[in-house]
Kinemage of the C-alpha trace (Angstrom):
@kinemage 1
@onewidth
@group {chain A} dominant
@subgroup {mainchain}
@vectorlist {calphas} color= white
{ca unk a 1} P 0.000 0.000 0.000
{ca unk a 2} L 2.731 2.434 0.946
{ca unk a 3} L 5.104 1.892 -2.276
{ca unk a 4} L 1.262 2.410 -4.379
{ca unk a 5} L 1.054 5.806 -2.373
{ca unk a 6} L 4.538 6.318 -3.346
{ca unk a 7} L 4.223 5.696 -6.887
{ca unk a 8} L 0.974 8.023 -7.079
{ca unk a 9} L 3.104 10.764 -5.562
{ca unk a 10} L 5.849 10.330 -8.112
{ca unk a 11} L 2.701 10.186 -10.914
{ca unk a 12} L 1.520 13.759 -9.560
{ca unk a 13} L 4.849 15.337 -8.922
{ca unk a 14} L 5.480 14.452 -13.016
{ca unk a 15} L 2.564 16.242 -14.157
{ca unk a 16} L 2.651 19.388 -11.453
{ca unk a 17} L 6.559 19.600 -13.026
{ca unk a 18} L 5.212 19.225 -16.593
{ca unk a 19} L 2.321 22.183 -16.032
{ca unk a 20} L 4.718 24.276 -14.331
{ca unk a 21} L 7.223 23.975 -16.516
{ca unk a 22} L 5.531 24.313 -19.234
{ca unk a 23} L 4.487 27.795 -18.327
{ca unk a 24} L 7.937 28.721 -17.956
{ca unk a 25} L 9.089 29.277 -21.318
{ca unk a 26} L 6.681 31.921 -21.891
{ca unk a 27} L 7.506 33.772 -18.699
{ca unk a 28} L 11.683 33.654 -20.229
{ca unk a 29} L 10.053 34.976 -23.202
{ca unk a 30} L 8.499 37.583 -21.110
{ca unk a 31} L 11.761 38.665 -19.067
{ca unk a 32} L 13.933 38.580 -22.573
{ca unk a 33} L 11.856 41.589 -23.736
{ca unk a 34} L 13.755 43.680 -21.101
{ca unk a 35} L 17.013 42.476 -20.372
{ca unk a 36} L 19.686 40.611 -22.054
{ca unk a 37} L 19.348 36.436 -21.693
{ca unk a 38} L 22.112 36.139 -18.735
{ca unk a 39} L 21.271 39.439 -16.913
{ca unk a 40} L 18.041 37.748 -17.126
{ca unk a 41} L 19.062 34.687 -15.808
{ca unk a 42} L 21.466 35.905 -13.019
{ca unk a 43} L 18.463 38.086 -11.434
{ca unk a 44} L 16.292 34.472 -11.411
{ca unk a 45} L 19.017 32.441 -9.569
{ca unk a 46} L 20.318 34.889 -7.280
{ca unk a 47} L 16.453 35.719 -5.691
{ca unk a 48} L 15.463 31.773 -5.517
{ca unk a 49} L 18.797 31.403 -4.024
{ca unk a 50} L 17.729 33.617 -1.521
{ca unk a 51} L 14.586 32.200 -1.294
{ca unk a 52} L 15.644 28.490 -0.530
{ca unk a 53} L 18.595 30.065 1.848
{ca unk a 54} L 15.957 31.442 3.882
{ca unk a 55} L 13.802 28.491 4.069
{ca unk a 56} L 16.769 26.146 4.553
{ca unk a 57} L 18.153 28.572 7.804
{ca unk a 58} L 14.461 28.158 9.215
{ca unk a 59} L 13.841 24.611 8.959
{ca unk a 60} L 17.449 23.753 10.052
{ca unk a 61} L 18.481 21.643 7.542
{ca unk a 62} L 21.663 20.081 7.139
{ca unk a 63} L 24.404 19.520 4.342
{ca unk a 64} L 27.381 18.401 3.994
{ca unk a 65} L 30.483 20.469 3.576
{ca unk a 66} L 33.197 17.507 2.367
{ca unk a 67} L 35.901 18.815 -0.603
{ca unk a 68} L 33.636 15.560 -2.100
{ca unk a 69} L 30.255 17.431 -1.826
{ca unk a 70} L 31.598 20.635 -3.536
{ca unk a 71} L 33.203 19.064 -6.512
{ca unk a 72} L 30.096 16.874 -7.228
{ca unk a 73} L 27.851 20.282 -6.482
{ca unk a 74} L 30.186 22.142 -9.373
{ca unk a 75} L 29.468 18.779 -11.514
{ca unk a 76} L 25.859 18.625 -11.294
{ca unk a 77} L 25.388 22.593 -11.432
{ca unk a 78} L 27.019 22.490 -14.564
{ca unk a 79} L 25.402 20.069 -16.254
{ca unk a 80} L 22.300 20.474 -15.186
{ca unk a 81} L 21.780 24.498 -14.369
{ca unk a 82} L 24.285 26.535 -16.269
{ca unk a 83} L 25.025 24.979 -19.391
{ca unk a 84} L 21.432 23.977 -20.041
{ca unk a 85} L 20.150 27.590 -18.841
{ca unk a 86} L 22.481 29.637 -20.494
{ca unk a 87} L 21.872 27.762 -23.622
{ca unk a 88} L 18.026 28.173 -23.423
{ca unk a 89} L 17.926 31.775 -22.475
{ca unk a 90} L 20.066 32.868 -25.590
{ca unk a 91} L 18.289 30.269 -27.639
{ca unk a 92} L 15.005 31.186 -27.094
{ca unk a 93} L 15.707 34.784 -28.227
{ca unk a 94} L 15.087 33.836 -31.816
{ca unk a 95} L 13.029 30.662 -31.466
{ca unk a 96} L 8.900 30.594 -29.972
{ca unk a 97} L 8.423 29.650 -26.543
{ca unk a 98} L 6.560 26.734 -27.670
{ca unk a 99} L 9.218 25.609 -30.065
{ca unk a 100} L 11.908 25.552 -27.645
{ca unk a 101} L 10.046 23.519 -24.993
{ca unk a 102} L 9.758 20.536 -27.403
{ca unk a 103} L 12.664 20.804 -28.658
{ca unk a 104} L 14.383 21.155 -24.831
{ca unk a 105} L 11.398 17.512 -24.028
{ca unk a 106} L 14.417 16.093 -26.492
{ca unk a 107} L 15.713 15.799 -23.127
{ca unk a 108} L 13.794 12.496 -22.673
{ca unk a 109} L 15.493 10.915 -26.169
{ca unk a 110} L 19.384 11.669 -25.011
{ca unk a 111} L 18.022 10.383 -21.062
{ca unk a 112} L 17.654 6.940 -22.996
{ca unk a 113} L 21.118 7.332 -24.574
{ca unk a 114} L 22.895 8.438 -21.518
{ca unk a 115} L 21.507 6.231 -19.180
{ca unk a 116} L 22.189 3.236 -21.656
{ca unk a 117} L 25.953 3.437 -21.557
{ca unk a 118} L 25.852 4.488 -17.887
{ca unk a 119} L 22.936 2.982 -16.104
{ca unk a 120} L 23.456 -0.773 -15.185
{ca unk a 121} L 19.761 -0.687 -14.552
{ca unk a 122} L 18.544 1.506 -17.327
{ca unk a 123} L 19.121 -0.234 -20.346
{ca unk a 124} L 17.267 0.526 -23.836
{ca unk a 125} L 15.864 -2.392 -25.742
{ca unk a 126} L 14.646 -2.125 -29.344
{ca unk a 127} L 11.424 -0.244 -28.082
{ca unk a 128} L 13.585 2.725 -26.912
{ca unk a 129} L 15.801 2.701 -30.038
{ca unk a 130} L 12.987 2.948 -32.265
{ca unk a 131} L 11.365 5.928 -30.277
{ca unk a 132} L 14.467 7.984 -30.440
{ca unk a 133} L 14.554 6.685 -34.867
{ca unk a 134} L 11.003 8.441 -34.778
{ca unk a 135} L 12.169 11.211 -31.962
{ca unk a 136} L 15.522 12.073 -34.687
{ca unk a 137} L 13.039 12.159 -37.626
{ca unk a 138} L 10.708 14.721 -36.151
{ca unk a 139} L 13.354 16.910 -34.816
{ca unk a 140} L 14.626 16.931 -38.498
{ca unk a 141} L 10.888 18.180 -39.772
{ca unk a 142} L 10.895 20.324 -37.219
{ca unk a 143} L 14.087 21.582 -38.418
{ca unk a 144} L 13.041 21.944 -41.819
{ca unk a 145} L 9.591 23.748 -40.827
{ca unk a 146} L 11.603 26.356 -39.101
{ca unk a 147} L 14.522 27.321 -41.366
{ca unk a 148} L 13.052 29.911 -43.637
{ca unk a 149} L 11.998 32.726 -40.869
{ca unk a 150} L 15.685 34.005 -39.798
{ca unk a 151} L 17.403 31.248 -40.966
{ca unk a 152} L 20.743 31.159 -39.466
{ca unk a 153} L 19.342 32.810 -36.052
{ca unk a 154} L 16.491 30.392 -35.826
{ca unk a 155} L 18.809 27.513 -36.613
{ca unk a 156} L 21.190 28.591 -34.061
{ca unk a 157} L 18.408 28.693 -31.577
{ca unk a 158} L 17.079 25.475 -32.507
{ca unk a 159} L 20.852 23.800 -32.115
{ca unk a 160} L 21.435 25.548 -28.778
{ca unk a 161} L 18.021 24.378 -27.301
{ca unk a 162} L 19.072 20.370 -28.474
{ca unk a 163} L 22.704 21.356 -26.751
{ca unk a 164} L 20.579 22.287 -23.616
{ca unk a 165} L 18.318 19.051 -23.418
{ca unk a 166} L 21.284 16.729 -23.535
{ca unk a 167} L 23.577 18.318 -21.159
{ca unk a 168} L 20.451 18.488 -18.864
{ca unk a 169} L 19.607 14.432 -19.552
{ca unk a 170} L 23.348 14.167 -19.134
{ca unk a 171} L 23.062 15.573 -15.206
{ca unk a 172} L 20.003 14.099 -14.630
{ca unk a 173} L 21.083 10.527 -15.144
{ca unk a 174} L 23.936 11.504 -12.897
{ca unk a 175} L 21.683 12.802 -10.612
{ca unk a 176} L 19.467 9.570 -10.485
{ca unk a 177} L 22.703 7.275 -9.595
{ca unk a 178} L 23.248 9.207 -6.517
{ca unk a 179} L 20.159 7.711 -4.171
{ca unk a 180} L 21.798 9.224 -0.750
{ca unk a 181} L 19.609 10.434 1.792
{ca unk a 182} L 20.389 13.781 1.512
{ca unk a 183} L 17.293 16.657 1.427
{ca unk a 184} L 16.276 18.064 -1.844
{ca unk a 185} L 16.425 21.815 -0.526
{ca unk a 186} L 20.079 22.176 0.483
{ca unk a 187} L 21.112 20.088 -2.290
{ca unk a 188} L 19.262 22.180 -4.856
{ca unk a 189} L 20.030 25.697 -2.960
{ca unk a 190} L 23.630 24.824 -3.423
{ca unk a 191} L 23.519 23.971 -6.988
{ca unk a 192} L 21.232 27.171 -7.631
{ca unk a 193} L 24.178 29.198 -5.830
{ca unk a 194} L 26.999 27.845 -7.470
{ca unk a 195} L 24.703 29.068 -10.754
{ca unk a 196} L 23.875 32.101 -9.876
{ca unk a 197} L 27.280 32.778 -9.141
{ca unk a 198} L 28.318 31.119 -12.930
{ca unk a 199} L 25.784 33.671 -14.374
{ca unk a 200} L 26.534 37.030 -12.813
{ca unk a 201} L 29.917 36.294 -14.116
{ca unk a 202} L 28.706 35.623 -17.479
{ca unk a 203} L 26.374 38.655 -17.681
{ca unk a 204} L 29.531 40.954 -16.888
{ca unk a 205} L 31.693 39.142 -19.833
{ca unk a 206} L 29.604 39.071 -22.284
{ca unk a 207} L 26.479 41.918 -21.898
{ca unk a 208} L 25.674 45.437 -21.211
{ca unk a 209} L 23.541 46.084 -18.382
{ca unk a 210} L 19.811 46.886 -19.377
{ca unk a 211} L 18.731 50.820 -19.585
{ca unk a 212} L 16.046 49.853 -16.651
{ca unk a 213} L 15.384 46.718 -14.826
{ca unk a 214} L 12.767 48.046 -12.646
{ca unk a 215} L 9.875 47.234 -15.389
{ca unk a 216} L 6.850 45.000 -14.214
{ca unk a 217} L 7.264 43.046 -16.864
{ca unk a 218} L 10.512 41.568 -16.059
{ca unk a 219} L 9.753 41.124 -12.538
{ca unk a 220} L 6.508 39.723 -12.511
{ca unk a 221} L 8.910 37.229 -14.748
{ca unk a 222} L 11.511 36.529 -12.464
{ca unk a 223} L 9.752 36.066 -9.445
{ca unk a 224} L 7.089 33.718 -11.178
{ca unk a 225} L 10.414 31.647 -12.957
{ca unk a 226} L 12.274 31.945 -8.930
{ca unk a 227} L 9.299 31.024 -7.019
{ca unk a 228} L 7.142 28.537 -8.471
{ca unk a 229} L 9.565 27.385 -11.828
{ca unk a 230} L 13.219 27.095 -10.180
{ca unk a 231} L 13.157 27.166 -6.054
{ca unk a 232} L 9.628 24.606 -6.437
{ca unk a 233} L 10.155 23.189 -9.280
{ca unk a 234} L 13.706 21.906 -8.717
{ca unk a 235} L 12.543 20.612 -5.045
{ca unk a 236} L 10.064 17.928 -7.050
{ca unk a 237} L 12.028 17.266 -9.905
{ca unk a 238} L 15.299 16.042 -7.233
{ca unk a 239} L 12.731 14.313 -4.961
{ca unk a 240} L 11.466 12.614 -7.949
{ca unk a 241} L 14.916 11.733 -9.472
{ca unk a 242} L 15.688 9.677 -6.163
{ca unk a 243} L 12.863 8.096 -5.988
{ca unk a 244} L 12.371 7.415 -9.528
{ca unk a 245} L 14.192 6.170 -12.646
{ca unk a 246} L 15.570 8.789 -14.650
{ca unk a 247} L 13.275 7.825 -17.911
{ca unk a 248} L 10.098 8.673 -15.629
{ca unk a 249} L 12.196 12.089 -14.002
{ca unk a 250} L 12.334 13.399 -17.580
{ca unk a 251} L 8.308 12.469 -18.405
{ca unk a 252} L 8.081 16.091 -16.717
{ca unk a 253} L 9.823 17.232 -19.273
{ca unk a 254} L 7.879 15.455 -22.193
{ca unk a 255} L 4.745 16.842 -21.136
{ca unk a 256} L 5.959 20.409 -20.685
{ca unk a 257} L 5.659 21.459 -24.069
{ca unk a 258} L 2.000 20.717 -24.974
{ca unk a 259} L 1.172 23.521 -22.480
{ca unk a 260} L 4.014 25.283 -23.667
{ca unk a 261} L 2.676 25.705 -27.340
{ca unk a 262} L -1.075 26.229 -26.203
{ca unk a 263} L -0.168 29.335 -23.902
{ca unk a 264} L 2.301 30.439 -26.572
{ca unk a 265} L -0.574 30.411 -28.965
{ca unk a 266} L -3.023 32.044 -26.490
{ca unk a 267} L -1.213 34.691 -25.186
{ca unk a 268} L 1.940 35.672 -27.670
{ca unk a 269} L -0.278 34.506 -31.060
{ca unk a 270} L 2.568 32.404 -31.576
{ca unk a 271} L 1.812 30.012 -34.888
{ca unk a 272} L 3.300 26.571 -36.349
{ca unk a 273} L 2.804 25.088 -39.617
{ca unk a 274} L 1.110 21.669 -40.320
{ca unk a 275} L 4.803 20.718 -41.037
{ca unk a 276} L 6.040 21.636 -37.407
{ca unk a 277} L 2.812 20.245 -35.831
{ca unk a 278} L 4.028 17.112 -37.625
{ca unk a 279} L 7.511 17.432 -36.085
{ca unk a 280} L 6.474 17.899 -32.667
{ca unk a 281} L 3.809 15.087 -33.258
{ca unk a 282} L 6.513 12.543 -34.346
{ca unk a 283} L 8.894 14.057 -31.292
{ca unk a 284} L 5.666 13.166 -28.482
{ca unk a 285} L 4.919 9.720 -29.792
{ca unk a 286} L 9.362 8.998 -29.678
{ca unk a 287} L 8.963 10.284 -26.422
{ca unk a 288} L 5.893 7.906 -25.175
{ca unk a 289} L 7.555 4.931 -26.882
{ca unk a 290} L 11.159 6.068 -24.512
{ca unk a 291} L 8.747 5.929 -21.584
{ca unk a 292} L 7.080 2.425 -22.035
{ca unk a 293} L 8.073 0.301 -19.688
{ca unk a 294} L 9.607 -3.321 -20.069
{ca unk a 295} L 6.918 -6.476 -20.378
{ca unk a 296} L 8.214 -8.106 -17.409
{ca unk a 297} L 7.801 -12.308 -17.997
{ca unk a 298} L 4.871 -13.774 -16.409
{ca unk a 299} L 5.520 -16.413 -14.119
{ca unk a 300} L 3.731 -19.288 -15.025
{ca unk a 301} L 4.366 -21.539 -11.541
């Protein structure tokens, strides 16, 4: 009874992930309107950093503070935060919201290549091999359905966003082999301060500062992608990826984008051609098949 309740919790942490998430792309979309992609980010990691640093100092918890810890931290923020995020944010600059979350639910494809080679327990079959064919094929029409509005820009975009989703399947199948005991809050609140950290140092290499960052618009984005998309959202998704395999961690991801496109369409008039709706149809079905689990033999005794 207790691992069913634990199962339905891991069910309804996936989709919670996959609403919230999904909403997120439009509120980057939002904050990119008024300052550059990793001002942008820098101001979102450094206030849920603050955020979880204040919940972590009143609820006491604990972490540890090993050379070990630290180096792993680095590892994992890296992987995971900054090279995914800073990827995304630039991407997404010349790509729809709604476009770059299926093309960042690629995620789930490159989880079933990563955790092939690396997973003992994780191994793809045909099934899985045959979703990512069909996954490969509609990224390519997707590709193709995108190229002729600002070609090079939009094909950089689209590149950078597949860059993202396999450096973030890459730390997530990581993440999934390391099933200590250790609390989801201090765990993420380091890895969101090591990035915040990684971004305010990339915003002063690379970017002028915006005129004014003081416009509702921008805030009412990075407090929405800080509150309820980063300091929440990252809780579940690490709670989830040690209690969970990493192929059902990254179903959040796979349903993301299907409220990603209909809130891009709703609120930014966002469109897609028959040929992209094909794409992203061909990605979801590679996706589902990468999520089937194995027949397990029945035994006949």
């Amino acid at each position: 009874m207790q691992n069913l309740f634990q199962k339905y919790k891991i069910y309804l942490g996936v989709l919670t992930l996959g609403i919230i998430w999904g909403s997120t792309w439009l509120a980057i979309k939002f904050g990119l309107e008024d300052a550059p992609p990793f001002f942008s980010a820098a101001l979102r990691f450094i206030l849920t950093f603050l955020i979880l640093f204040v919940w972590q100092k009143i609820k006491g918890y604990k972490f540890p503070k090993s050379r070990k810890y630290w180096w792993n931290s680095i590892f994992i923020a890296l992987l995971m935060f900054i090279i995914p995020y800073a990827l995304v944010y630039w991407g997404e600059q010349y790509i729809s919201s709604g476009l770059s979350a299926v093309l960042f639910s690629s995620q789930s494809l490159f989880v079933v290549i990563f955790a092939h080679f690396i997973s003992k327990t994780e191994k793809a079959g045909a099934k899985k091999f045959l979703g990512l064919l069909i996954g490969l094929f509609g990224l390519f029409i997707l590709y193709k359905s995108q190229v002729t509005w600002d070609e090079i820009q939009s094909t950089k975009g689209m590149i950078a966003l597949l860059f993202a989703a396999a450096s973030a399947a890459l730390g997530l199948v990581v993440l999934s082999k390391q099933k200590h005991k250790l609390d989801p809050v201090p765990e993420v609140m380091t890895h969101i301060g090591i990035t915040a950290i990684a971004f305010i140092l990339l915003s002063l290499i690379f970017e002028e500062p915006p005129e004014n960052i003081f416009t509702p618009k921008l805030w009412i984005s990075i407090i929405y992608l800080a509150v309820i998309g980063t300091a929440f959202g990252f809780i579940v998704y690490y709670w989830i990826a040690k209690h969970a395999t990493a192929f059902v961690t990254s179903f959040s991801v796979f349903i993301s984008p299907v409220f990603a496109v209909f809130l891009g369409w709703l609120i930014l008039n966002e469109t897609i051609t028959i040929l992209g709706i094909t794409g992203i149809f061909l990605v979801l079905i590679s996706i589902i098949l990468t999520q089937l689990p194995k027949k397990t033999p029945v035994n006949s005794n």
